[in-house]
N, C-alpha and C positions, 0 to 999 in steps of 0.2 A: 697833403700827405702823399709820397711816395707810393705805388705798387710795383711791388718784387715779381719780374716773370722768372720760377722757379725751374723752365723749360724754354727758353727765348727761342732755341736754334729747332730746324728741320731736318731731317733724316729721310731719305729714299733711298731705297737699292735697286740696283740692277738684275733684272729676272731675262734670263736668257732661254730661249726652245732650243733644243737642240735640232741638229741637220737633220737631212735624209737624203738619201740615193732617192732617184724616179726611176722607172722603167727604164731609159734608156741606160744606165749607169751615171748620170750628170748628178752630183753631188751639189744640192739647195742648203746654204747657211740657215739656220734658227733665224728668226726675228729676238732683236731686244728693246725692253725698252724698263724705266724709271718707274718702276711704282712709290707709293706708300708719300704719306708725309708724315712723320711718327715728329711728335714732339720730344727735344731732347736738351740737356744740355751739355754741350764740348767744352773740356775743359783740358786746356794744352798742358801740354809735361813739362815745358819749360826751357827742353834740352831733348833728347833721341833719349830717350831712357831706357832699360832694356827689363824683362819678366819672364819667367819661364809662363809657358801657358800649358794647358790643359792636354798638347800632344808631345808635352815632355822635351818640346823646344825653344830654346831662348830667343826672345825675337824683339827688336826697339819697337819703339811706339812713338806718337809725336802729340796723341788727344787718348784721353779718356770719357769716352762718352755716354752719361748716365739716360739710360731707356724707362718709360711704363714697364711694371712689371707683364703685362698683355699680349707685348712686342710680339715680331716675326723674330723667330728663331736664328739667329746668323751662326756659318759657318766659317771657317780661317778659308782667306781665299776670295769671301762674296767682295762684290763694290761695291761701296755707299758712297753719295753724295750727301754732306753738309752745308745744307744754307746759314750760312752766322749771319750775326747781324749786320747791318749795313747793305745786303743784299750779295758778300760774299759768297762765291761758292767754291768749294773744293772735293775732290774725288780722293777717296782711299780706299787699301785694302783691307778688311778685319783681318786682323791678326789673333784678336782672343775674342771670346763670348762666354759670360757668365748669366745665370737665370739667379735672382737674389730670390727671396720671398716677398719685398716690395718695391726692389726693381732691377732693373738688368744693364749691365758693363758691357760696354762691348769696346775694345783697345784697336786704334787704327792710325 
């Protein structure tokens, strides 16, 4: 008998510090780096398809990708990294984020 992974793929995003000036004026970049492995599953649009999102502008998408309802909060803008399977990975930007009652979209 078959088992169904309801969640196959990985999710992390990029958590960036922001800079600072030092004493002399020299301006130090933030550190970034990958956190999280949030179980997910991606599931592609088929074609660039396009939605209005939550700041009232229309914008394509290429995956729709179903979260834990528990998830890290994403903003339009953050990067995530998706592991699919086969050991693929690919980077995008969220585009939309939704909070469900028992789980979370987020369009990238």
């Amino acid at each position: 008998m078959a088992v169904l992974n309801r969640k196959p793929h990985r999710l992390s995003y990029l958590v960036s510090g922001s800079g600072y000036d030092d004493e002399n004026g020299d301006y130090h970049p933030g550190s970034s780096e990958w956190k999280g492995a949030i179980p997910c599953d991606a599931v592609p649009a088929g074609k660039a398809e396009q939605r209005e999102f939550e700041d009232g502008v229309v914008r394509s998408y290429s995956y729709t990708v179903y979260l834990p309802s528990d998830c890290h909060t994403f903003t339009i803008g953050d990067r995530v990294k998706i592991n699919l399977i086969g050991e693929i990975e690919r980077e995008f930007e969220v585009k939309g984020f939704h909070r469900y009652q028992l789980q979370c979209k987020i369009w990238v």
